[in-house]
C-alpha positions in Angstrom: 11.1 -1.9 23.2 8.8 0.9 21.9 7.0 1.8 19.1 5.7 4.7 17.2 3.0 4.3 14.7 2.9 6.4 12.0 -0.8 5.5 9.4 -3.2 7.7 8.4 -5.7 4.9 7.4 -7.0 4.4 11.1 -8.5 0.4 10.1 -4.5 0.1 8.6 -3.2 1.6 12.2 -5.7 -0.6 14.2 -4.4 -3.9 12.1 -0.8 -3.5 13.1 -1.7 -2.5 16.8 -3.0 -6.0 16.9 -0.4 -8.2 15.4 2.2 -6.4 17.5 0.2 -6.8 20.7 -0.4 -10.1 19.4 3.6 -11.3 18.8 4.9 -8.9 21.3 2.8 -8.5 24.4 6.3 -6.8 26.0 6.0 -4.0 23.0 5.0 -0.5 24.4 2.8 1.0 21.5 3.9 5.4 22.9 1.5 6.9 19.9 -0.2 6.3 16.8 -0.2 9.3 14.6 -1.7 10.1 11.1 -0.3 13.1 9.6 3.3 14.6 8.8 2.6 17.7 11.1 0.8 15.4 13.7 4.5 13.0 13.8 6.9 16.1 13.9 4.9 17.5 17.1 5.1 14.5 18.7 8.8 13.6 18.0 9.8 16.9 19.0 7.6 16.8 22.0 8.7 13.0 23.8 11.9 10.9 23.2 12.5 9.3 20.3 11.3 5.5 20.2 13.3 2.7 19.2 11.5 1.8 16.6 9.0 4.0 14.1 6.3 1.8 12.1 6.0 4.3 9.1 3.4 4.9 6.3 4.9 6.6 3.6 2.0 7.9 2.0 0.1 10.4 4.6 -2.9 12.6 4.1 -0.8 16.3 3.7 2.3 14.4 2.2 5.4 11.5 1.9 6.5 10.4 5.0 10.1 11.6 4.2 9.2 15.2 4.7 9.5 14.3 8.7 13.2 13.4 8.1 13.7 17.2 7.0 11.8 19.0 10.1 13.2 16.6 12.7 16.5 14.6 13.3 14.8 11.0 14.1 17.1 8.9 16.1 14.6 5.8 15.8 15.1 2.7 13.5 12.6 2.8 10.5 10.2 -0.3 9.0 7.9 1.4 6.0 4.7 0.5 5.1 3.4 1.1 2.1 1.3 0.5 -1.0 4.1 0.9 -3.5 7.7 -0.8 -4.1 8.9 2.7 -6.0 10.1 4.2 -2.6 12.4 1.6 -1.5 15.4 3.0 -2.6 14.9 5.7 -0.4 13.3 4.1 2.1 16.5 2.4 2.8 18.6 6.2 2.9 16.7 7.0 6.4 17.2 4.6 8.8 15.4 1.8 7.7 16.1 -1.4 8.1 12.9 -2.9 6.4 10.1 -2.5 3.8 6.7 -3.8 4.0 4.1 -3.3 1.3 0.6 -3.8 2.1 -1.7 -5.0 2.8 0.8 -6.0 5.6 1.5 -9.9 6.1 1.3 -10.6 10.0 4.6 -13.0 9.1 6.0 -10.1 7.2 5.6 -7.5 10.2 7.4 -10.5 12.9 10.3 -10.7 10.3 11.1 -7.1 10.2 10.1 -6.7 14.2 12.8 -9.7 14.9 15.0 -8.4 12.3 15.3 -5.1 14.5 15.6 -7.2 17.6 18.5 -8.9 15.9 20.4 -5.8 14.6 20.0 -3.5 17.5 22.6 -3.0 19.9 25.1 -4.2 17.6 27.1 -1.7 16.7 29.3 -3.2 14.0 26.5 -4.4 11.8 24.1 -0.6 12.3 27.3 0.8 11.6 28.4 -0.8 8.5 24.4 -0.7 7.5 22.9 -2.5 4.8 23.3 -3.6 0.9 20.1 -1.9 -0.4 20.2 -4.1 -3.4 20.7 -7.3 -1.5 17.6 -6.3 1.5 15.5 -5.0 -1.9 16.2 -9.0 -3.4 15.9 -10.5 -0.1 12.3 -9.0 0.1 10.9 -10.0 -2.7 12.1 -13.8 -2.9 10.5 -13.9 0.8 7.1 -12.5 -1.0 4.8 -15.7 -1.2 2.2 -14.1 -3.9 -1.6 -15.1 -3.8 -3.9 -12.8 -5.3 -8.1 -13.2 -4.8 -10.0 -15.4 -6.9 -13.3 -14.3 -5.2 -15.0 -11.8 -3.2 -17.8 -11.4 -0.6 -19.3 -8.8 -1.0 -23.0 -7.9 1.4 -26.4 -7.1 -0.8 -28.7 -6.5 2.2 -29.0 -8.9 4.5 -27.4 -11.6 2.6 -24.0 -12.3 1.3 -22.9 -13.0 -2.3 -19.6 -14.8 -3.4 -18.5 -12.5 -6.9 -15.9 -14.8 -8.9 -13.2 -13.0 -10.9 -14.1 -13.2 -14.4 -17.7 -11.3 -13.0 -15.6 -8.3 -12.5 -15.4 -5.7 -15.2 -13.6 -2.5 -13.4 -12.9 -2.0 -9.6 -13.8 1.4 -8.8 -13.5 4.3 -6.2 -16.4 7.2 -5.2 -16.6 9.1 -2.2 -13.9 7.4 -0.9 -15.9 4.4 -0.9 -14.8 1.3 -3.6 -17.1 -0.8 -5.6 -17.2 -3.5 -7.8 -19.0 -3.2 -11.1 -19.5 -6.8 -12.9 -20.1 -7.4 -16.5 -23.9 -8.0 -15.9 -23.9 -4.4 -15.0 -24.6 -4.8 -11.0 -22.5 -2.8 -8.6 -21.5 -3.6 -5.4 -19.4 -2.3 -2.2 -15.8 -4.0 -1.7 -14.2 -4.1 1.6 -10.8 -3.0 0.5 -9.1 0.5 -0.9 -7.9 0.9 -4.5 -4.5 0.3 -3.2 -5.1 -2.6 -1.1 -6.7 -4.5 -4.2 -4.2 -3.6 -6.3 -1.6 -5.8 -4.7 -4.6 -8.2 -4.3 -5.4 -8.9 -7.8 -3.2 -10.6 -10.8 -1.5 -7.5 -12.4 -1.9 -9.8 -15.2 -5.4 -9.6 -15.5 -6.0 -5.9 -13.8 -4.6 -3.0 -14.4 -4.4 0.1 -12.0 -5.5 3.0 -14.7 -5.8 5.7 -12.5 -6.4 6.9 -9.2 -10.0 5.5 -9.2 -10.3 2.7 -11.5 -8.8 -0.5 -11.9 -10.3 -2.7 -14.6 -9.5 -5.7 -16.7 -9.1 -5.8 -20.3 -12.5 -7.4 -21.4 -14.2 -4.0 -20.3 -12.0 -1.8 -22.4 -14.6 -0.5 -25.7 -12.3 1.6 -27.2 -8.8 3.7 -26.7 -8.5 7.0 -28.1 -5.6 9.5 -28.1 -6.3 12.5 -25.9 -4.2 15.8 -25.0 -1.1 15.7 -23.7 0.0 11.9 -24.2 -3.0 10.9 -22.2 -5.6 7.8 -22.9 -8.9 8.0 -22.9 -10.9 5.0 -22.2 -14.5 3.7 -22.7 -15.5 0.6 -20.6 -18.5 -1.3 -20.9 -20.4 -1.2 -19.2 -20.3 2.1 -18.7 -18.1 3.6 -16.7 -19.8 7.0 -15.0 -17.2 9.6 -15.7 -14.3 9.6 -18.2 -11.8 7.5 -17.2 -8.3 8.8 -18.3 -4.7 7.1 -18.4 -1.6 9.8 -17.5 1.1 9.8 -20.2 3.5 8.6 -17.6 1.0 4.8 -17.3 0.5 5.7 -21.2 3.4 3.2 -22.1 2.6 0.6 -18.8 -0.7 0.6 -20.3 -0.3 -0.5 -24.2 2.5 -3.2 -22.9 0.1 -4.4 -20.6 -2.7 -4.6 -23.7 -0.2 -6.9 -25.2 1.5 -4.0 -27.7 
């Protein structure tokens, strides 16, 4: 079998690389590529692979814009942050959905699933029940979030338990924790990965760059548009803002 890789978060790429060479040793890895244009060059310059490992978030776009500059042949397993695509996911060719940060056990099931399916015509002709795979996936979910976190201060490390942590936080592409005693510290993970880490009872993704609990939140005021504006403590170092559209997701989450 072969594979095409297509992440634009080069630790994400390197992590799959592994478990496949790790379950599949037979597996022929053809390219790892990290960009919409990057993925159309390459499908329209080699033969198509059997199967296509495919981040749906990229750097200049959505991964579906490659379904409108090329005619992919290949079978499709997403990856992705976010469960809001799935539906469509499921329109191109795919036969799985994997939201990260990617379970090794997770990546197996959909590789094997593959195995299973392809060659048989009957079954990739007759496709599959979105609704049933979208089910399916989620029952097979086993949820743990983090209690804790290691995080380095110099030379040594230090163990941050959950109830320390006032807001997660993103700057310079770099994310941070900031506790409630005011200290700051670097966190091995992106604002995506953490937010399918943490208890989305107890965190809340606000925007783009923040993800806090509610013991942090000061105040709420109204602000233009149908937008939130939040103050944390401690202090945040820019405004943070809520989007009308997490307006509502916000207040029900507050208990409202």
């Amino acid at each position: 079998m072969k594979i095409l890789i297509i992440e634009d978060e080069a630790l994400a790429a390197k992590r799959i690389r592994k478990m496949i060479e790790e379950f599949y040793p037979e597996i022929t890895i053809e390219a790892v590529t990290d960009s919409i244009q990057s993925s159309v060059e390459w499908l329209k310059s080699f033969p198509h692979p059997d199967l296509i490992l495919m981040d749906i978030e990229l750097a200049d776009g959505q991964s579906f814009e490659i379904f409108n500059q090329v005619d992919v042949k290949s079978t499709i397993i997403f990856t992705t942050a976010y469960d809001e695509y799935a539906i469509r996911a499921f329109k191109v060719n795919s036969i799985d959905y994997l939201l990260k940060p990617i379970n090794p056990d997770d990546l197996k099931r959909g590789i094997d699933k593959f195995e299973m399916l392809y060659g048989d015509e009957k079954i990739l002709q007759k496709g599959l029940d979105i609704e049933a795979v979208l089910l399916a996936l989620r029952k097979e979910q086993v949820v743990t979030y983090k209690q804790r976190f290691l995080v380095k201060q110099g030379q040594r490390f230090i163990p941050i338990i959950l109830s320390e942590i006032a807001y997660f936080y993103t700057e310079e592409k770099v994310s941070f924790i900031r506790t409630f005693s005011d200290q700051r510290y670097v966190v091995d993970h992106s604002l995506d990965e953490l937010e399918q880490l943490l208890d989305s009872e107890f965190f809340f993704r606000a925007n783009r760059q923040y993800i806090i609990c509610p013991k942090t939140i000061e105040a709420i005021h109204n602000h233009f548009n149908g937008k939130l504006k939040i103050n944390l403590k401690p202090t945040a170092s820019e405004d943070i803002f809520v989007s009308r559209e997490r307006a509502g997701d916000f207040k029900k989450w507050l208990g409202e």
